[in-house]
N, C-alpha and C positions, 0 to 999 in steps of 0.2 A: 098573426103578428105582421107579416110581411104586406096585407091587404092595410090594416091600419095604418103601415109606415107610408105605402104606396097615396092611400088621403091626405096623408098630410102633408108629401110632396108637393100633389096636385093643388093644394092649397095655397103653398108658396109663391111666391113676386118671382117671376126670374131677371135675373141682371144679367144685361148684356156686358160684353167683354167690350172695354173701348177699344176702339176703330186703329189708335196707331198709339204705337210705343213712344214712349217720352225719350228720348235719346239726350243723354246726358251731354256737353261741350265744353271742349278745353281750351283754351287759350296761353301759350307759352312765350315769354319772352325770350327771346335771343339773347344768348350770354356768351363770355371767350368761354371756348375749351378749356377745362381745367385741366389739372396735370393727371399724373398717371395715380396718384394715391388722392382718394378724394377724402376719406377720413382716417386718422391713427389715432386708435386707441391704445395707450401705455397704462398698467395695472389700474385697469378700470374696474371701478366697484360703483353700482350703480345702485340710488335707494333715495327716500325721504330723511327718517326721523333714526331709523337702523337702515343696512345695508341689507337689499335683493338676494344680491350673488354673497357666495360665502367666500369663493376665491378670487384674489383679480386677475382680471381679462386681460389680454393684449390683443387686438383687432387690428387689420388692416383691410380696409372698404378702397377695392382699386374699381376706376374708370372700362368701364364695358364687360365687367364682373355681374354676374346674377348671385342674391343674396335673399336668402328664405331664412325667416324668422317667424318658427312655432312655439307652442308648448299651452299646455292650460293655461284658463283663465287668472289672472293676479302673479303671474311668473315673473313681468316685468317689460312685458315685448314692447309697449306703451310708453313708457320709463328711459328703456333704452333710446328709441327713437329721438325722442325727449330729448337725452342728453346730449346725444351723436351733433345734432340740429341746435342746440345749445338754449332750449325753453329752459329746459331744466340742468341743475350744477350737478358733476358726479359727486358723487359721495367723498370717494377717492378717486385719484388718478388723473389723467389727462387725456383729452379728448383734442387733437386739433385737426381743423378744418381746410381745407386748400382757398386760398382767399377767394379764387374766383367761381369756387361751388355756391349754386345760387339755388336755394331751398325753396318745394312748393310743397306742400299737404293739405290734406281736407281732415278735420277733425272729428273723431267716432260720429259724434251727436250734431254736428253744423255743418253747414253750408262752406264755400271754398274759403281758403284761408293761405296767405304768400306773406313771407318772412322778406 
């Protein structure tokens, strides 16, 4: 077996590996420093047609904070984003933004995208 597998390696086209990495570029616009709470969320219930979360949230997203958001696929990590950034309405509750937070993302499936 291992002598058959080893033919039909030798058979194969080999592909070379390209020569230099695509290195991805950002470009930022300069904006004023917003304040120290960049989003407040009050009894936030986040959802389409029914509601995500079962209870609502209260969040506070402050300025030079690190913030990780997991959990399985269809949980709502997407949604939330969404609503923080205001694409999409919360179900319930209140989302506000510090006027001078100036939002950038790139969308799962596309190319760069600035709000």
């Amino acid at each position: 077996m291992a002598s058959s597998r080893q033919k039909k390696l030798d058979k194969m086209n080999l592909i070379s590996k390209p020569k230099e990495k695509i290195k991805p570029t950002f470009s930022f616009i300069e904006a004023r420093t917003p304040g120290k709470v960049l989003f407040d969320c009050k009894d936030l219930v986040i959802g389409y047609d029914s509601p995500l979360n079962e209870r609502n949230e209260s969040l506070v997203f402050e300025r030079n904070k690190k913030v990780a958001i997991k959990g399985v696929n269809g949980l709502g990590k997407t949604t939330l984003l969404k609503t923080l950034i205001g694409m999409q309405k919360p179900y319930s509750g209140t989302v506000e933004k510090d006027p001078f937070v100036e939002i950038g993302f790139f969308k799962q499936e596309e190319s760069a995208v600035s709000q």
